[in-house]
C-alpha positions as CSV (number, residue, x, y, z in Angstrom):
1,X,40.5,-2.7,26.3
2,X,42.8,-4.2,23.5
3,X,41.2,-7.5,22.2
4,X,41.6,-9.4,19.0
5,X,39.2,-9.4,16.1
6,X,35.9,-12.2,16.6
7,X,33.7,-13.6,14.7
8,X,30.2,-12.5,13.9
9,X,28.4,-15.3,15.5
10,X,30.6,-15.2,18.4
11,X,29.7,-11.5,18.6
12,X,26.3,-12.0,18.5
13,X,26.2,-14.5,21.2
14,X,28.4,-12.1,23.4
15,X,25.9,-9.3,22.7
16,X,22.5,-11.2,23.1
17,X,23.8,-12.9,27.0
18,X,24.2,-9.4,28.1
19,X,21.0,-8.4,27.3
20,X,17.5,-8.7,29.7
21,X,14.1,-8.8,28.2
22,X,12.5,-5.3,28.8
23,X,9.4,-4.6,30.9
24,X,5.6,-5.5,30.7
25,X,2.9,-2.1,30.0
26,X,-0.3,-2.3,29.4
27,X,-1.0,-0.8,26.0
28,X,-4.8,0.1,24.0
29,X,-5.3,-2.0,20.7
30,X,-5.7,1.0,19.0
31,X,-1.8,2.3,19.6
32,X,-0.4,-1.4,19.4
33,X,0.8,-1.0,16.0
34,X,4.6,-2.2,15.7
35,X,4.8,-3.3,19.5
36,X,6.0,-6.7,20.5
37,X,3.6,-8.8,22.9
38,X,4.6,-9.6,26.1
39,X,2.1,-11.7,27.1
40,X,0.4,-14.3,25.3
41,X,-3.3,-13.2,23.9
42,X,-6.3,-16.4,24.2
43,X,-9.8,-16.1,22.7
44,X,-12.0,-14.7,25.4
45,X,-14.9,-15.5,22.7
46,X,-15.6,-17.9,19.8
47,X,-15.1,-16.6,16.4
48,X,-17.4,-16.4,14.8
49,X,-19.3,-16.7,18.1
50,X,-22.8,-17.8,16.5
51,X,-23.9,-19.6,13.7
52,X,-24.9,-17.9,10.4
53,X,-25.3,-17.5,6.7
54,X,-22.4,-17.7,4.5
55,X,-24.0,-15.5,1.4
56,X,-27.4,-14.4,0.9
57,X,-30.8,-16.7,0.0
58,X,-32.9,-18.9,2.0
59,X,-32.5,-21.1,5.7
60,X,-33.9,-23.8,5.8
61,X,-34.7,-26.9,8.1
62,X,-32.9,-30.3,6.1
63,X,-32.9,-33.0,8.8
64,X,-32.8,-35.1,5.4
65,X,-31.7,-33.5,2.0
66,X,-34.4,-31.7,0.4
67,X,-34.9,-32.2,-3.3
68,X,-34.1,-30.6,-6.0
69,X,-37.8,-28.9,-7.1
70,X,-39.2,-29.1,-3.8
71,X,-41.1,-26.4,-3.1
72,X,-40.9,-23.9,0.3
73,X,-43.0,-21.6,2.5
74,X,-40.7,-18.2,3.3
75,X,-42.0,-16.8,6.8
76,X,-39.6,-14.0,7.1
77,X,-36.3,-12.2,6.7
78,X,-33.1,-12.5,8.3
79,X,-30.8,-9.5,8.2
80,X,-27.1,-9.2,10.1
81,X,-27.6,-7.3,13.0
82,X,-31.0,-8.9,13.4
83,X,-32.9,-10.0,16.9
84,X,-33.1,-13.4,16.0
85,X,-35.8,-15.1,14.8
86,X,-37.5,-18.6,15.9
87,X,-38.1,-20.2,13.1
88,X,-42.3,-20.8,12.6
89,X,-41.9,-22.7,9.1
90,X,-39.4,-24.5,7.2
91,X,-37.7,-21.2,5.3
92,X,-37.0,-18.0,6.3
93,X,-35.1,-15.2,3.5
94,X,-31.6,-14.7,5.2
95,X,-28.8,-12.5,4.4
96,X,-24.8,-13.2,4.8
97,X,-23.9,-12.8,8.5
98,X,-27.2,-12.7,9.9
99,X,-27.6,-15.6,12.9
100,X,-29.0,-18.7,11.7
101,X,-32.1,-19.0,13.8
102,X,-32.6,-22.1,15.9
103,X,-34.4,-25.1,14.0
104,X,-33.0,-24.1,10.5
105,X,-29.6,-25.7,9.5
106,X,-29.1,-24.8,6.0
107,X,-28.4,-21.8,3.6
108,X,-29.6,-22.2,-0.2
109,X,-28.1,-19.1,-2.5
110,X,-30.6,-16.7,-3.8
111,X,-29.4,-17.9,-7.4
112,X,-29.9,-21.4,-6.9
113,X,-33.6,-21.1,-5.7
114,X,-36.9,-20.0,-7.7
115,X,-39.1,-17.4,-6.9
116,X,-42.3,-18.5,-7.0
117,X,-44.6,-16.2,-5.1
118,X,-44.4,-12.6,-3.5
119,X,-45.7,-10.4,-1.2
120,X,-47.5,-7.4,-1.8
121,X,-44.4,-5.4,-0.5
122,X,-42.5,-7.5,-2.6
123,X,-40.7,-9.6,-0.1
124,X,-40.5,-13.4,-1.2
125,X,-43.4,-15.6,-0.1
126,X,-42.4,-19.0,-1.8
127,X,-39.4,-20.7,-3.1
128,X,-38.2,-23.3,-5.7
129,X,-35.0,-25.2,-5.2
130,X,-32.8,-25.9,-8.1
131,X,-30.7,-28.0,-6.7
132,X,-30.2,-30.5,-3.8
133,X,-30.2,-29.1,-0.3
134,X,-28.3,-30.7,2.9
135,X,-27.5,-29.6,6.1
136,X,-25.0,-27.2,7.0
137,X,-24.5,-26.3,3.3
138,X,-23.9,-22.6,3.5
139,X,-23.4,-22.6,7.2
140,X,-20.5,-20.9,8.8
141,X,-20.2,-22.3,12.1
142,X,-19.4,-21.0,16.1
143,X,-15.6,-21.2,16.6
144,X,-14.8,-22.7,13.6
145,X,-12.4,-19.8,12.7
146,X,-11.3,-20.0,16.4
147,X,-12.3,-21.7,19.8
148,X,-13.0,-20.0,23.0
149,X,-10.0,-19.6,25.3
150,X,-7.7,-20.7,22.9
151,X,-4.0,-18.8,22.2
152,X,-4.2,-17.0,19.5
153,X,-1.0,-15.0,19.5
154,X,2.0,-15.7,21.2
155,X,4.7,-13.5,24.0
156,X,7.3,-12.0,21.3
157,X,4.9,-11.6,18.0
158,X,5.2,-7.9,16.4
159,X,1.6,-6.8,16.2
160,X,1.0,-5.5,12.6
161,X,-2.6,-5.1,10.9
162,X,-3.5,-8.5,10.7
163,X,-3.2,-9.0,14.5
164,X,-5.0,-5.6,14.7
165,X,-8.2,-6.9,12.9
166,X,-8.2,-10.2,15.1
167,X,-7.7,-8.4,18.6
168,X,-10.7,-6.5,17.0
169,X,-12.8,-9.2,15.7
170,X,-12.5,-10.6,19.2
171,X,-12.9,-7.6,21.2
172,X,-9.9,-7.3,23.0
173,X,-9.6,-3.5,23.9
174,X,-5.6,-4.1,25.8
175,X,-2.6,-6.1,25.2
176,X,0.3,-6.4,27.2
177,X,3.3,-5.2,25.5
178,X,6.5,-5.0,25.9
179,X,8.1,-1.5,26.3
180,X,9.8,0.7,23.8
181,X,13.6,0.5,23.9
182,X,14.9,3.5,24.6
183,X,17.5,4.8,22.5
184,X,20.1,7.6,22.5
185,X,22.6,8.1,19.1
186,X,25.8,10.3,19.2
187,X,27.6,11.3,16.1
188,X,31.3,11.9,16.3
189,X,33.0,14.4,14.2
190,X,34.0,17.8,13.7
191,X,33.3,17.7,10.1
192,X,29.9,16.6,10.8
193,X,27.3,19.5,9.8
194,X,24.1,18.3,11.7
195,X,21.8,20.8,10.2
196,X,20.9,20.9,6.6
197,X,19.5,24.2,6.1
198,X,23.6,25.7,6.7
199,X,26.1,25.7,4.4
200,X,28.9,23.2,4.5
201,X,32.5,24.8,5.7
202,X,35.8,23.8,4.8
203,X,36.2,20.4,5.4
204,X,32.8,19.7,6.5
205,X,29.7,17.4,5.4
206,X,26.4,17.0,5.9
207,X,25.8,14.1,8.4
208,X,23.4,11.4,7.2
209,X,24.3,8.7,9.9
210,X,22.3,10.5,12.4
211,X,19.0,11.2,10.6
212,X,19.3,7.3,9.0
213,X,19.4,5.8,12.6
214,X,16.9,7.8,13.6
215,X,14.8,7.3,11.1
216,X,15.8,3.0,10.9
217,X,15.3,2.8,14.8
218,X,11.8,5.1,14.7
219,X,10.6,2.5,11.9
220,X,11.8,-0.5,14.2
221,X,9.4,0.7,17.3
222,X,12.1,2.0,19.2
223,X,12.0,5.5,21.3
224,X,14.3,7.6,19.8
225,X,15.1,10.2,23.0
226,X,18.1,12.0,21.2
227,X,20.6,12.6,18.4
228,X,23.3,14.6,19.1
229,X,26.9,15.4,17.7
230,X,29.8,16.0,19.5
231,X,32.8,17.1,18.5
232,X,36.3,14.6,18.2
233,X,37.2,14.8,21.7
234,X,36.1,12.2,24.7
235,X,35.7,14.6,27.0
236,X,31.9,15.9,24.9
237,X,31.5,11.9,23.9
238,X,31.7,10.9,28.0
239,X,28.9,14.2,28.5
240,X,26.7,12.7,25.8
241,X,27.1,9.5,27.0
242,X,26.1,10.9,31.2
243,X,23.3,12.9,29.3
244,X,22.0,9.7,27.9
245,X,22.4,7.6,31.1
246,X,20.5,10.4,32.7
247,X,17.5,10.3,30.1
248,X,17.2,6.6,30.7
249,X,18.8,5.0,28.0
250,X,18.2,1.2,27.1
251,X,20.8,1.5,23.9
252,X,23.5,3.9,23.0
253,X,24.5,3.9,19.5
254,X,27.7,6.0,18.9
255,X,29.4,6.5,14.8
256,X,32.7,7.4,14.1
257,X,35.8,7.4,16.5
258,X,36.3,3.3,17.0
259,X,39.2,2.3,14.6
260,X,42.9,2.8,15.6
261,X,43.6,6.5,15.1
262,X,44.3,9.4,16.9
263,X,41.1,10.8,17.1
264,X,39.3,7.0,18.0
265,X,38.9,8.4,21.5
266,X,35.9,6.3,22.1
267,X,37.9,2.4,23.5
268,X,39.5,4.9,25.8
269,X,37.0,7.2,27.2
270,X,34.4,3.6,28.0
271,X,37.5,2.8,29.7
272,X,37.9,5.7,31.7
273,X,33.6,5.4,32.7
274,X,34.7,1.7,33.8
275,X,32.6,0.3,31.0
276,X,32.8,-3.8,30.9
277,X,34.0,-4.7,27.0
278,X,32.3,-7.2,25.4
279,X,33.9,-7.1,22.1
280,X,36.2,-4.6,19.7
281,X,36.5,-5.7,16.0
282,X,34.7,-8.2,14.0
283,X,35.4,-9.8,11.2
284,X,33.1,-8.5,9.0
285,X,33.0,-5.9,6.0
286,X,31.7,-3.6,6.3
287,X,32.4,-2.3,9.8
288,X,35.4,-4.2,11.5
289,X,36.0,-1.8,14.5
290,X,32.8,-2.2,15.8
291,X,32.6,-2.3,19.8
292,X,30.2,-3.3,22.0
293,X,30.0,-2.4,25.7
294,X,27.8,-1.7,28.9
295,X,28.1,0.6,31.3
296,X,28.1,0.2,34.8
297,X,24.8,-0.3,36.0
298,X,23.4,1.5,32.7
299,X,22.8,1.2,29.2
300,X,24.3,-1.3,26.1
301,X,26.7,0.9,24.1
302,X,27.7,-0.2,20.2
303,X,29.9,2.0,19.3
304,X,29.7,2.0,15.3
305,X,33.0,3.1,12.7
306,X,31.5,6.6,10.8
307,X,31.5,5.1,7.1
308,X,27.8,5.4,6.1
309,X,27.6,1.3,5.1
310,X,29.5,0.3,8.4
311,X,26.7,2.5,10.1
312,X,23.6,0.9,7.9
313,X,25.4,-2.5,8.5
314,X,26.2,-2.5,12.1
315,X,22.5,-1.0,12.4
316,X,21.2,-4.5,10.9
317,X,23.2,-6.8,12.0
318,X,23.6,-5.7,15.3
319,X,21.2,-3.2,16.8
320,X,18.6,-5.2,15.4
321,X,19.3,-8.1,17.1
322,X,19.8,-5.8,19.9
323,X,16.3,-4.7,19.7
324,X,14.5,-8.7,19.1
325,X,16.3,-9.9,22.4
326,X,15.0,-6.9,24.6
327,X,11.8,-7.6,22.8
328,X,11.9,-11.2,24.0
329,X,11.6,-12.0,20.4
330,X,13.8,-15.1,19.1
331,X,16.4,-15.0,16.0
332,X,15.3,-13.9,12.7
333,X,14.6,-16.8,10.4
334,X,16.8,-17.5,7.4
335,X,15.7,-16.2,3.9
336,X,17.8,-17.3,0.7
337,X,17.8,-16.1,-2.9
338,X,19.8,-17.3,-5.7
339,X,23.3,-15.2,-6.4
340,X,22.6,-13.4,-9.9
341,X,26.4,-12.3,-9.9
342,X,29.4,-14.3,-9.2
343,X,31.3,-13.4,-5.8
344,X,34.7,-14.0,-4.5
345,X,34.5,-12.8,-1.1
346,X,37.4,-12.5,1.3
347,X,38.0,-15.8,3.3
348,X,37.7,-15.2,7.2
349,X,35.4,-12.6,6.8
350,X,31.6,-12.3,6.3
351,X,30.5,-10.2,3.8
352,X,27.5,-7.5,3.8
353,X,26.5,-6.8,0.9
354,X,24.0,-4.6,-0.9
355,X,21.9,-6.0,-3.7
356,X,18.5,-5.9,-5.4
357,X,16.2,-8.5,-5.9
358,X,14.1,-9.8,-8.4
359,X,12.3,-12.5,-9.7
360,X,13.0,-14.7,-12.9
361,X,10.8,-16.5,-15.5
362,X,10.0,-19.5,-13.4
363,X,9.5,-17.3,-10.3
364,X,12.6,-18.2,-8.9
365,X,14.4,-15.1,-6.4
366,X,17.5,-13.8,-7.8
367,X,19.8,-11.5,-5.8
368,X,21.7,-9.4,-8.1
369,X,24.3,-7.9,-5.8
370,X,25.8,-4.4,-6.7
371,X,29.6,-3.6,-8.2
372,X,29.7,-0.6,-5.9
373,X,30.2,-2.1,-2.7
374,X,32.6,0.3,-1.0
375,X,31.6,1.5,2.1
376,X,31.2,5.2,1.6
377,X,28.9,4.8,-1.3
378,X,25.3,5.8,-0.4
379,X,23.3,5.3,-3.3
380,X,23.5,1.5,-4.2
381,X,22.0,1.1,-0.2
382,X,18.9,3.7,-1.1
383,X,18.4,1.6,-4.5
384,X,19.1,-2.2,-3.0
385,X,16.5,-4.3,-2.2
386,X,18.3,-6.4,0.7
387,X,21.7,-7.2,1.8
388,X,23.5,-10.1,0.8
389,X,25.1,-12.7,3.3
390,X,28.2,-14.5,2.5
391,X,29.9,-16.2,5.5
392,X,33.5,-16.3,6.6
393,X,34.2,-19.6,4.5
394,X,31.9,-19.1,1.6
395,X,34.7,-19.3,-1.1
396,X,33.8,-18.8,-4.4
397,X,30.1,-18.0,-4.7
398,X,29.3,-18.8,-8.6
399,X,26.2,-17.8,-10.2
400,X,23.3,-19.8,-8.9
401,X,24.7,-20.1,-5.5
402,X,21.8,-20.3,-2.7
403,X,22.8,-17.0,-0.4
404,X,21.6,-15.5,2.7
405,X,19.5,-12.4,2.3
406,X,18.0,-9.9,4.6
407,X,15.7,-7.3,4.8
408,X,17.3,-3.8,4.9
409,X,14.9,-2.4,7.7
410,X,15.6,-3.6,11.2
411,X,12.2,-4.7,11.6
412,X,10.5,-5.5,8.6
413,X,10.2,-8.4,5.9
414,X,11.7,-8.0,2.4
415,X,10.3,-5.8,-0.5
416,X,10.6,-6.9,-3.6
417,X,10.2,-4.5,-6.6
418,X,9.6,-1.3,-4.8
419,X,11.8,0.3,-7.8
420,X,10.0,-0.7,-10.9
421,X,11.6,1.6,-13.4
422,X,15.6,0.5,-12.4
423,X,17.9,-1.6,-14.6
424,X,19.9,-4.5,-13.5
425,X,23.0,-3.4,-11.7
């Protein structure tokens, strides 16, 4: 399994041709928060799917504009949710979103008109209008937000609560979806302490790469059906890895033993299960040893180096495009800020980088990228805003330099300002 180091790109396009889109279920509106479509949705209905009044006042019939001062006979009231009415004169009082009833075309607003006389219940009787009246003023029209039988959302679009209230709106009660990946994480270590209510022994830490993927790949939509650590020998990593097989794994995610030492057991043992290599080592920082994998016949295995950034950057550069392409969802697009602080990154490499963003004076997006970049340092990640991209042949980045920037969950668009009482790193 000894290959030489690759690019990212190159990477990626190893990692996304060995992937298959995964299966069509039928899913309830209600629970389709965060799933992926896998079938495009059309209009079974027009939206809105009758005329009617865009605010409250008076419909009218205005074959020809009506004067200003013209005086009007009111024969009834309209509310939302009302039978509707035939129209027996030329006004009728109307409220907003009640159906416009056959033979009136117009809405005048309660303001603009004049009450002239009531009813003894106190309901309007006859109207003034100030102003000039034409047809379809006021009117919100059948389909004019959207046509019957037209697509409305595409195969691959995350439903969020937008795409909620239209499924609503048009009464769609089931979507196809695609399935939830299925995802299984083992942490390698001995020194790992998995449980945070125990003291630490000798030599030991707390493990945080575990409960970060699980909570990073939870938030992304994916099912989460283990997190497990194993101690540094391949003989537990190949039983974790034949307990995950067994549970049905799309996506193995594995930290720690992938570099070059003694205890990097993991190249070996996916040779020793016959594993097909797809790629060892990137060239990227943080996280060079990186591996990717399959198994026979089974899951995708990346097999991340332990360092907590190589972790959080393999997570978002890599299982997240894991989980787009089994979503059937296309590439991210490209987002750019302007670089606040002057980089020199290593040539040949491309550089992840942890920054916060904010905006300037003139609005402008200004990536201010952290001093603390190495990769064991948690707390510039929990206070960043996004990472920074620099590419294997970005050279000197001066201040002012459009950069790449991404989102730091796997799933989700940047948020800016969420830490309004920091100072500028």
């Amino acid at each position: 399994m000894r290959v030489s180091m690759i690019s990212y790109r190159e990477a990626i396009d190893r990692l996304l041709a060995a992937l298959t889109v995964l299966p069509p279920q039928s899913c309830r509106v209600a629970d389709a928060l965060g799933r992926v479509l896998a079938q495009p949705v059309s209009s079974p209905l027009a939206l809105p799917s009758f005329d009617h009044a865009a605010m409250d006042g008076y419909a009218l019939h205005a074959p020809a504009p009506l004067a200003a001062g013209s005086e009007h006979v009111v024969h009834g009231s309209q509310a939302a949710g009302d039978a509707v009415w035939s129209a027996r004169g030329d006004a009728l009082e109307i409220m907003t979103g009640a159906r416009l009833p056959d033979g009136l075309d117009a809405v005048v607003a309660v303001e603009r008109t004049e009450l002239l006389e009531t009813g003894s219940d106190g309901t309007p009787r006859r109207i003034r209008l100030r102003d000039e009246v034409s047809a379809g003023q006021n009117v919100r029209y059948a389909g004019t937000d959207m046509a019957l039988g037209v697509r409305v959302l595409a195969a691959g679009e995350r439903i969020e609560a937008p795409q909620i209230m239209l499924l609503a709106a048009l009464g769609v009660a089931r979507v196809e979806v695609v399935r939830c990946p299925r995802v299984t994480i083992i942490c390698t270590g001995k020194e790992l302490q998995s449980d945070p209510a125990q003291p630490l022994g000798d030599g030991q830490i707390h493990s945080s790469n575990g409960p970060y993927l699980v909570a990073a790949l939870s938030q992304a939509g994916a099912e989460v059906l283990g997190c497990e650590t194993v101690d540094d020998t391949a003989v537990t990593y190949v039983q974790a890895l034949q307990r995950a097989v067994a549970a049905g794994a799309d996506l193995v995610i594995s930290t720690g033993a992938v570099s070059m030492g003694r205890y990097d057991f993991v190249p070996d043992a996916l040779r020793q299960l016959d594993a097909e290599l797809l790629f060892h080592k990137v060239a990227m920082r943080p996280g060079k040893p990186l591996l990717a994998a399959r198994l026979p016949g089974g899951p995708m295995i990346l097999a991340l180096p332990g360092t907590p950034m190589a972790v959080a950057a393999g997570a978002r550069f890599f299982v997240a495009p894991v989980l787009r392409a089994m979503a059937g969802q296309g590439r991210e697009p490209v987002l750019h800020a302007s670089l606040a602080t002057a980089q020199s990154p290593k040539a040949g490499f491309r550089h992840f980088l942890r920054a916060r963003l904010q905006l300037d004076d003139s609005g402008r997006l200004q990536a201010h990228v952290s001093r603390q970049q190495e990769p064991f340092r948690i707390q510039p990640f929990a206070e960043a805003d996004a990472w920074v991209v620099l590419g294997e042949d970005a050279g000197d980045c001066p201040v002012g330099s459009a950069v790449e920037i991404v989102s730091l969950e796997l799933s989700s668009p940047l948020r800016i300002g969420m830490h309004p009482s920091r100072s500028t790193p």
